[in-house]
VOGU-3710 file (C-alpha; in Angstrom, 3 decimals, decimal comma):
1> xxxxxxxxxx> 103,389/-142,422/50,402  100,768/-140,255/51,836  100,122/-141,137/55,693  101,867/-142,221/58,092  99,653/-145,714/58,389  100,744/-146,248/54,683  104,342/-145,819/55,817  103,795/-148,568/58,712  102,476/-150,917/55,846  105,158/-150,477/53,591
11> xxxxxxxxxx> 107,690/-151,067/56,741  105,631/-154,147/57,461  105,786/-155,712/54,274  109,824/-154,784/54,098  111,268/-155,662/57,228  108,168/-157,264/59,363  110,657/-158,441/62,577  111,972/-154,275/62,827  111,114/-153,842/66,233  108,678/-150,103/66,010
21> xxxxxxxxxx> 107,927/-150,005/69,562  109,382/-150,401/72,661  106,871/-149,867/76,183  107,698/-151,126/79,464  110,195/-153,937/77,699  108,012/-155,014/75,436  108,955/-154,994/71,607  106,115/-154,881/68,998  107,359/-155,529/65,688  106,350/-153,511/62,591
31> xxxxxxxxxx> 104,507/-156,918/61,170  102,586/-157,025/64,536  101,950/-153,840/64,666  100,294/-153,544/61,024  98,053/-156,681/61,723  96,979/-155,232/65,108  95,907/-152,136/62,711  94,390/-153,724/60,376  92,056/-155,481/62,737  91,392/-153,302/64,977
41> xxxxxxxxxx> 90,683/-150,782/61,943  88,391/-153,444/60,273  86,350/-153,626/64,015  86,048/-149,427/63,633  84,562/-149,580/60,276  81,857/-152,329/61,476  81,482/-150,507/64,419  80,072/-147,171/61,775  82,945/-145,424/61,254  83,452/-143,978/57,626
51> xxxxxxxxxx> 85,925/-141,391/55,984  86,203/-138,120/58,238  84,890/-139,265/61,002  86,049/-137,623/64,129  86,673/-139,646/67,151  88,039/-138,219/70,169  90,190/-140,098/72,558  92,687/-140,591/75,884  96,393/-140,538/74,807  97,866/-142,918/77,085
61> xxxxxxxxxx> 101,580/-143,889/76,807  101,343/-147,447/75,744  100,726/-149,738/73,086  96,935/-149,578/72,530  97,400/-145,426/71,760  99,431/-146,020/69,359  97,271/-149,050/67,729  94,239/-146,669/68,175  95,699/-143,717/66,864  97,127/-145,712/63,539
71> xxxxxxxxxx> 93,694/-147,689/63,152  91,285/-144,668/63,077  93,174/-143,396/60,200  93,531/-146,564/58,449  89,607/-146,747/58,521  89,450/-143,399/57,889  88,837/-141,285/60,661  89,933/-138,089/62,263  92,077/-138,383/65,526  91,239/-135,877/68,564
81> xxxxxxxxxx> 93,465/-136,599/71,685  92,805/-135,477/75,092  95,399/-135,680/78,000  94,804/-139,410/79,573  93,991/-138,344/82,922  91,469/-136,103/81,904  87,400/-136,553/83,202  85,239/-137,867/81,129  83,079/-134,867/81,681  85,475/-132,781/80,232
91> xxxxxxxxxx> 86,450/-135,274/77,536  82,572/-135,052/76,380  83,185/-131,244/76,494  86,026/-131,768/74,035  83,945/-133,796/72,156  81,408/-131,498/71,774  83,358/-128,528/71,374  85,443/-130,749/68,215  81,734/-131,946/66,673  83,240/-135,388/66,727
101> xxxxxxxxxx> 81,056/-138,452/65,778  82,336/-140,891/68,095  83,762/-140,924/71,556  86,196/-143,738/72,725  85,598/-144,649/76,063  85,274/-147,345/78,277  81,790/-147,568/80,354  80,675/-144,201/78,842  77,096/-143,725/77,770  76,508/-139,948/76,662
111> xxxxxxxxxx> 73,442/-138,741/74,229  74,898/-137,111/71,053  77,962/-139,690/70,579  78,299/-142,760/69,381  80,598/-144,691/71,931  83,069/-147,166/71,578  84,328/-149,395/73,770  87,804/-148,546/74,198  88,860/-152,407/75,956  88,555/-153,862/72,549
121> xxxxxxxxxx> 92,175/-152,461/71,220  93,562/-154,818/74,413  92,068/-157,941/73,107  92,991/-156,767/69,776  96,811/-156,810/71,531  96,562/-159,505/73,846  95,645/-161,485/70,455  98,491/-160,464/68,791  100,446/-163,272/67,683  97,146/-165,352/67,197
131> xxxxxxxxxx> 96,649/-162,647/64,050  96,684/-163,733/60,495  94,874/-161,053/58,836  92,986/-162,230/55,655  90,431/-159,338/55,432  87,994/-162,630/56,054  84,996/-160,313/56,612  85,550/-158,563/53,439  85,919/-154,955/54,874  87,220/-152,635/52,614
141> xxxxxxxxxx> 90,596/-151,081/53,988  92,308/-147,960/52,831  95,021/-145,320/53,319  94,300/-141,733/53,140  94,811/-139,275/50,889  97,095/-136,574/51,717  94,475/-133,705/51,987  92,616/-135,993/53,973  91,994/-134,227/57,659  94,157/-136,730/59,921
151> xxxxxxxxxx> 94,828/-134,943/63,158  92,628/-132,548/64,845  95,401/-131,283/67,940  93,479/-130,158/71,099  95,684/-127,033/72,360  95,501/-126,410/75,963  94,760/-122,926/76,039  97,750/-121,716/78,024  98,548/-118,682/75,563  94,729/-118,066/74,927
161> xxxxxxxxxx> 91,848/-120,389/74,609  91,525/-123,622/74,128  90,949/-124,845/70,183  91,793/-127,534/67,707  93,850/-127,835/65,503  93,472/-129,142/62,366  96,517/-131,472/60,511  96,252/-133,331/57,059  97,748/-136,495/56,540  100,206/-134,572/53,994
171> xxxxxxxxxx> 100,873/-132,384/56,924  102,536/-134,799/59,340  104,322/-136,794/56,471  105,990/-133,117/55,863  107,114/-133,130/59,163  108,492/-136,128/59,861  110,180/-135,277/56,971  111,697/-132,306/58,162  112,555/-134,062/61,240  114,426/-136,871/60,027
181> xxxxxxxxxx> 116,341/-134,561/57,739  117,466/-131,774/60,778  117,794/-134,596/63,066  119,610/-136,926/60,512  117,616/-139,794/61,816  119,419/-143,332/61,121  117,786/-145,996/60,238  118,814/-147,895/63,498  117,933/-144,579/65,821  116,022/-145,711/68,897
191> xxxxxxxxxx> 114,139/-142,541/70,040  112,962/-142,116/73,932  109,937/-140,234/74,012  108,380/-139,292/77,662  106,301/-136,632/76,462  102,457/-136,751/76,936  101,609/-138,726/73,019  98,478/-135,998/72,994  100,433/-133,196/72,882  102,296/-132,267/69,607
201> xxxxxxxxxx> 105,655/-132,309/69,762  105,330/-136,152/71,265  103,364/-137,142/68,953  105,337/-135,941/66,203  108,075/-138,389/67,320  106,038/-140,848/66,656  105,426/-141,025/63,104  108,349/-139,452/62,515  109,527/-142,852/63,664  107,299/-144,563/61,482
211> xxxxxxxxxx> 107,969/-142,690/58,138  111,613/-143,297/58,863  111,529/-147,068/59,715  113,361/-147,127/63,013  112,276/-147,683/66,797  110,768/-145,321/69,535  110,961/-145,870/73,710  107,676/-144,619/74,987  108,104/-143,969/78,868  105,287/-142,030/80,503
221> xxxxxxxxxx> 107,161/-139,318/81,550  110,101/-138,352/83,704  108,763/-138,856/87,123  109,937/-142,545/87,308  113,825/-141,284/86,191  115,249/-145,275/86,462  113,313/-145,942/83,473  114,412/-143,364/81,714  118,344/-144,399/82,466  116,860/-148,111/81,600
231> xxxxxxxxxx> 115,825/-146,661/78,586  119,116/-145,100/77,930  120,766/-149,017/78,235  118,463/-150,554/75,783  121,580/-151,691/74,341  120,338/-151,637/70,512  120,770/-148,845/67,666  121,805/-145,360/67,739  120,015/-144,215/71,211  118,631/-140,419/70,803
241> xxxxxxxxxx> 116,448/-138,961/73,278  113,208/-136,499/72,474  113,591/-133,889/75,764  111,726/-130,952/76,343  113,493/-128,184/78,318  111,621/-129,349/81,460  112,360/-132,585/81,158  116,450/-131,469/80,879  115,946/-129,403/84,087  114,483/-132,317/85,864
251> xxxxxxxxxx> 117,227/-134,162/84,903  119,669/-131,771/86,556  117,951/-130,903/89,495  117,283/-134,648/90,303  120,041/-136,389/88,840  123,010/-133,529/88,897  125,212/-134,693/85,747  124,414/-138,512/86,023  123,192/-138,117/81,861  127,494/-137,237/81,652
261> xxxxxxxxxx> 127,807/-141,095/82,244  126,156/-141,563/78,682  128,262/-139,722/76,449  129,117/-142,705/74,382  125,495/-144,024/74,127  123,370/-141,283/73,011  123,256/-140,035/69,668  121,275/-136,719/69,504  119,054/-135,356/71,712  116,239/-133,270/70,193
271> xxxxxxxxxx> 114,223/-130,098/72,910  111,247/-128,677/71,379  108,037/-127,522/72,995  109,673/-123,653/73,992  113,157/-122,395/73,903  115,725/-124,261/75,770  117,743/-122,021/78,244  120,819/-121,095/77,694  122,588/-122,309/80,377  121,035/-125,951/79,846
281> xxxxxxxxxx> 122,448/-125,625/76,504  125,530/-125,271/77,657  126,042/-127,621/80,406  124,387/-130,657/77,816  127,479/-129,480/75,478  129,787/-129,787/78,053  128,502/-133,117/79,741  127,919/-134,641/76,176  130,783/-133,609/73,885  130,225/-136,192/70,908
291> xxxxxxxxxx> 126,410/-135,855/71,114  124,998/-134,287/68,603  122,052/-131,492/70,689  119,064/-129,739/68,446  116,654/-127,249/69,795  113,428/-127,465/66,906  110,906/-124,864/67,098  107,469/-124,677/65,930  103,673/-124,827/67,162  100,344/-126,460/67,073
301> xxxxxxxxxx> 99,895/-124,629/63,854  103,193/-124,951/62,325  104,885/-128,365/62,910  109,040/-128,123/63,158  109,831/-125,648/61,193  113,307/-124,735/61,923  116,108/-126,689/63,765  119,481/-125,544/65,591  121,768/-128,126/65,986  123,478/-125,881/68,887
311> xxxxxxxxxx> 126,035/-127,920/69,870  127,680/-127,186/66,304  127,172/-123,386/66,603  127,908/-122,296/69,300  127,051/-119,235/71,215  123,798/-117,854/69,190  121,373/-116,513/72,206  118,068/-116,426/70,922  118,762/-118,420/67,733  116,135/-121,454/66,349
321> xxxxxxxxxx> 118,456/-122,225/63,310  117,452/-122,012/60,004  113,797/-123,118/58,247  113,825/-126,752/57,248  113,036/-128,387/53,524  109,034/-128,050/54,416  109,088/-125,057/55,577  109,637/-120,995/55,393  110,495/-118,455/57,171  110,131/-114,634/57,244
331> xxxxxxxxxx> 109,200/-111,472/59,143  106,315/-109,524/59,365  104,897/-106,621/60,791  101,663/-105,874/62,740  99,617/-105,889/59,492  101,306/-108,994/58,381  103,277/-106,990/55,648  107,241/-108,902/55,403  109,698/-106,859/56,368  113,652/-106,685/55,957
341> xxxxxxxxxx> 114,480/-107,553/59,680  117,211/-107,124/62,369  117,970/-107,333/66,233  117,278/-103,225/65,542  114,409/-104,488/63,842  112,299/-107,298/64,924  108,977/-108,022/63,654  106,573/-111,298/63,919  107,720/-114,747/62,537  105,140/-115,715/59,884
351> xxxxxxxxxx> 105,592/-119,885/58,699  104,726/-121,483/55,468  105,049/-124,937/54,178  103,243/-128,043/53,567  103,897/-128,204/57,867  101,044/-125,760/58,573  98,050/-126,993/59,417  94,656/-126,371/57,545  92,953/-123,958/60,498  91,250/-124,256/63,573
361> xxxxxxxxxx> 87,935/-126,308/64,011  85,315/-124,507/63,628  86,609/-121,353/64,371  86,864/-119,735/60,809  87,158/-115,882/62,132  89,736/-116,919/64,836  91,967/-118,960/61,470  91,359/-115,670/59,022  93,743/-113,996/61,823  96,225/-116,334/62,094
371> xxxxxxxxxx> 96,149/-118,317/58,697  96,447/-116,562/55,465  96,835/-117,782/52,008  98,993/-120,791/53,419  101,211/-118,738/55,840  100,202/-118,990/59,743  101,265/-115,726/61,286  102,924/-116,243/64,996  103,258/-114,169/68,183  106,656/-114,884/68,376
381> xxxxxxxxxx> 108,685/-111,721/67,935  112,160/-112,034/66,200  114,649/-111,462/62,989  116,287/-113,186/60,171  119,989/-112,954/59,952  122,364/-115,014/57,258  119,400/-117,417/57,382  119,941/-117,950/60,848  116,166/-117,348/62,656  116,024/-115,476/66,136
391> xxxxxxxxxx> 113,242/-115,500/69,018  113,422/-112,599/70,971  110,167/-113,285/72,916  106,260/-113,905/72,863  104,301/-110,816/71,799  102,466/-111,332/75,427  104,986/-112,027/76,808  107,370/-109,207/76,645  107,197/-106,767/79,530  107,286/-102,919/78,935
401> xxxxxxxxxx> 109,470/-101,283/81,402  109,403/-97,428/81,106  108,877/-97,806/77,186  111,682/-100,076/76,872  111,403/-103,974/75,867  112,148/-106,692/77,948  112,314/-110,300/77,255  111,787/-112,696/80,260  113,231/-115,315/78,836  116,763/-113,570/78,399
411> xxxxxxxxxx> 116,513/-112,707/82,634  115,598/-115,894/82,824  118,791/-117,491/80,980  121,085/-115,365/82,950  119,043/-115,939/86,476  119,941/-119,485/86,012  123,433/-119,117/85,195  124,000/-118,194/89,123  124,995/-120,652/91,623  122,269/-121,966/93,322
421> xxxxxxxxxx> 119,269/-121,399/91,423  117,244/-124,373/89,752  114,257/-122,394/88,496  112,977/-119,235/87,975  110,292/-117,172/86,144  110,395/-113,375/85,093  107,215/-111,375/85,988  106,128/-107,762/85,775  104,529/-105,817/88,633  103,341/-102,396/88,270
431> xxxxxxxxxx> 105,004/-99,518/89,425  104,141/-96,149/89,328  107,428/-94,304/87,804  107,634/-96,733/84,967  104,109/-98,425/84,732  106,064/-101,672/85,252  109,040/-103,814/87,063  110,580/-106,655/86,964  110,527/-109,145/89,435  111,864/-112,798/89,648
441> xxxxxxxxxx> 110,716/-115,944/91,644  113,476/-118,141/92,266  113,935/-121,750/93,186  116,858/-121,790/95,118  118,753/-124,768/96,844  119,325/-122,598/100,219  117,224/-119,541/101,007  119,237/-118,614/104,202  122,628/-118,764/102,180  121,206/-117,177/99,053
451> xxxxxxxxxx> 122,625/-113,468/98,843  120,010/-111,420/96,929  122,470/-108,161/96,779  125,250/-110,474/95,356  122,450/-111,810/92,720  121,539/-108,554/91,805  125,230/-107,542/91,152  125,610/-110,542/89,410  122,907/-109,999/86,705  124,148/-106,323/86,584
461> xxxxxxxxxx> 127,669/-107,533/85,131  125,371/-109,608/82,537  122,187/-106,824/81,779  121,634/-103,806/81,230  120,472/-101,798/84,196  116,166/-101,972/82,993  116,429/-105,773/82,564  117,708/-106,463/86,166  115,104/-107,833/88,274  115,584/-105,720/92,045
471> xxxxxxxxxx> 112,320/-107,214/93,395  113,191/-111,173/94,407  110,701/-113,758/95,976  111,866/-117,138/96,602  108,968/-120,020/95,282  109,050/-123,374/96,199  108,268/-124,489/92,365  107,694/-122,576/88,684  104,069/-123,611/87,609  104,241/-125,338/84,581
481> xxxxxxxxxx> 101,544/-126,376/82,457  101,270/-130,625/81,776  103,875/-130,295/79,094  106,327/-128,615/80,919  106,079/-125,190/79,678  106,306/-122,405/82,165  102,757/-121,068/82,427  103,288/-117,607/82,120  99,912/-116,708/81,856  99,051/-118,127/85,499
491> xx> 101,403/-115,082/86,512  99,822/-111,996/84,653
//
């Protein structure tokens, strides 16, 4: 099998009443979803389309996405998602900016593209059951090849600028792969997904679900929380949740330990996206004893490479777990040379495997300095140590106080460890002794009660003396970019 739209055919033809997906109640079959593919797929290749065609498109968290996003590739095209509430000025930017051939878009006219009319995929649906697909016109229909360019992943630009991606069909069957394995998918697992389905580590979920044969929950995000509990009480299969760290911290500020009530329903939870704090990590361990909790790390570039099923091993700050059966793992230095690492001895985490993707579009001098022979070289700074991966930071990210290293994330781990503090972000702020401090916006739940001496004391006991934070400013909110990361580079 070499895409993930040959994976939903094979599923199709094997169990056609599975139920694949599950949005706002409803429950599309794999049979019905295959036919609505293979229609709406025939209608793209009379509409022009041919092989490696690029057609860029709103991910919205629904039914017709996912149709969309199967049905290009079945007729051979190249899927470019933009965030759903995006304008259509900028999607046309996007456009432009990816060369695509066709933009999908209701009511748009725009010189340059050939546009198609994106309410067709809801007839397509809304005719369903009425399908009995007989390839009647005589439309030739099929799968990809493995080196075939799939995916071409719009990045957001919020640790430099803005680019795409580009994913082979080979590339996302690898990760699924890897997924299923570190997540020891079951073939009954029901995943919930709230994650924006244009934005990688969502996305991945989803034909991860496919190659595996089981069901996924799409819920457009965690700002309607009952339907995320509903979600939880679907009542069928192994339930297992796909949570980025924000999403856990909205959980906890909103609902307190309400997810606690669960700990016989969900299976595994799965955090990707950026590390997972400490202190969440801990408190989902407590609250869900017989759940089985990974953190997965990777990138736009370097799909899921490594996994830590943390609530197994315990107590390893800073660890990602260990590389995963697509993927490798080692340490460079600044000239990308490997080196024998250590916490004495960090260097930058360089990724290879059938994961990685094939470079950036159009941008062949910015891919010579991050892909190489295969390997995509990282900014993450970290070690290797009894095959056990650690993160110490971002490259930009890491603030240099006096000549010394600091990494925010660690304040940031202990900051939220204290009572009464639901967010937080580490910042530098130049001083002129050291060149730079430290200082640290907190969310708090009382400012009047909040004792910043005590805090400081507090992280003290915890840090050594450069890494405490003396300069405190109390935010009403961390900025975050759409995904949930914290947007670090709003702050410099």
């Amino acid at each position: 099998m070499e895409s993930i739209v040959e994976y939903v055919a094979k599923k199709a033809g094997e169990m056609p009443e599975k139920i694949a997906v599950i949005v706002d109640d409803v429950e599309t079959t794999y049979g019905q979803l295959y036919r609505m593919c293979q229609k709406y797929a025939e209608i793209l290749k009379k509409s022009g389309v041919s092989h490696g065609d690029v057609i860029v498109t709103r991910a919205s968290q629904d039914l017709a996405y996912v149709v969309i996003y199967l049905s290009i590739h079945l007729a051979g095209g190249v899927v470019c998602s933009v965030e759903n509430n995006v304008f259509s000025n900028i999607l046309l930017e996007i456009a432009d900016k990816m060369r695509a051939d066709f933009v999908l878009e209701t009511g748009l006219r725009a010189a340059g593209y050939r546009c198609l009319d994106r309410n067709v995929v809801d007839e397509v649906i809304r005719l369903a059951d009425r399908i009995s697909y007989d390839n009647a016109t005589g439309i030739e229909l099929s799968f990809p090849k493995k080196d075939d360019l799939a995916d071409i992943l719009f990045t957001t630009g919020t640790t430099g600028t803005s680019k795409g991606v580009e994913l082979t069909h080979g590339a996302l069957v690898a990760t699924a792969e890897n997924l299923i394995f570190g997540c020891k998918y079951a073939e009954d697992t029901v995943l919930i997904a709230p994650g924006p389905l244009n934005h990688a580590n969502a996305i991945r979920k989803l034909f991860t679900t496919f190659v595996n044969g089981s069901s996924i929950i799409i819920l457009n995000g965690m700002k309607n929380l009952k339907k995320f509990f509903d979600a939880l009480n679907y009542g069928k299969g192994k339930i297992a949740c796909c949570l980025p760290p924000a999403s856990i911290r909205t959980l906890f500020v909103l609902t307190g330990d309400e997810i606690g009530k669960y700990i016989d329903v969900i299976d595994f939870i799965e955090s990707a996206t950026s590390p997972l704090p400490e202190h969440d990590k801990q408190k989902l361990i407590e609250l869900l004893p017989k759940t089985r909790l990974y953190n997965n790390y990777g990138s736009s570039e370097s799909a899921s490479v490594c996994i830590l099923e943390y609530s197994k091993y315990k107590n390893l700050i800073g660890c990602i777990g260990k590389a995963m059966p697509n993927s490798n793992v080692f340490v460079v230095d600044d000239d990308k040379l490997e080196i024998k690492s250590s916490k004495d001895n960090p260097g930058l985490i360089a990724c290879e495997g059938k994961v990685n993707m094939s470079g950036y579009r159009g941008e062949p001098d910015l891919t010579a300095e991050v892909l190489k022979n295969g390997v995509v070289y990282t900014n993450d700074i970290g070690y290797i140590e009894d095959e056990f991966v650690y993160i110490i930071g971002r490259k930009g990210d890491v603030i240099n106080v006096g000549g010394l290293k600091v990494a925010p994330t660690e304040v940031e781990n202990e900051a939220l460890d204290y009572d009464g503090v639901k967010d937080c972000i580490c910042i530098a702020v130049p001083d002129n002794i050291v060149g730079n401090s430290l200082k640290i916006l907190l969310v708090v739940e009382d400012e009047n009660s909040f004792d910043k001496k005590e805090f400081v004391s507090f992280m003290g006991k915890r840090l050594e003396a450069y890494k405490v934070p003396h300069k405190i400013e109390f935010v009403e909110s961390v900025r975050r970019t759409y995904n949930g990361k914290i947007d670090r580079k709003s702050y410099r």
